[in-house]
Wavefront OBJ file of the C-alpha trace (Angstrom):
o trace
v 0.000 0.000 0.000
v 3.140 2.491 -0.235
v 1.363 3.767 -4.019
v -1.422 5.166 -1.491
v 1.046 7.019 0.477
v 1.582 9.955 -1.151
v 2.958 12.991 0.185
v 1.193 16.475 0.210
v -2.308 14.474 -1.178
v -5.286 15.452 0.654
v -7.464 13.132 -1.216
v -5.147 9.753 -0.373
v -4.652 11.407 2.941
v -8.664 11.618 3.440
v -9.666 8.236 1.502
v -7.067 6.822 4.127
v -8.880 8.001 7.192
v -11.916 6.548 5.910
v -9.895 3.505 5.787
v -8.226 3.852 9.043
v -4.913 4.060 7.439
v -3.930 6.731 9.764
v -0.771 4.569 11.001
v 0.325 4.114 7.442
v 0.449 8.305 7.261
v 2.012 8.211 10.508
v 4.666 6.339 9.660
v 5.064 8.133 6.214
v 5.163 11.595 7.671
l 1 2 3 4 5 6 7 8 9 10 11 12 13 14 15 16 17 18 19 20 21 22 23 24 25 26 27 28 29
């Protein structure tokens, strides 16, 4: 899942709360 971790993207940043991702951003910075 690192292709959904972009940096500066509010839409993967929001899709990835929906998706409770918010470690994954965490982790990514």
């Amino acid at each position: 899942m690192r292709a959904i971790v972009v940096p500066g993207s509010w839409q993967v940043r929001e899709a990835g709360e929906k998706l409770g991702l918010d470690k994954i951003f965490t982790e990514a910075g």
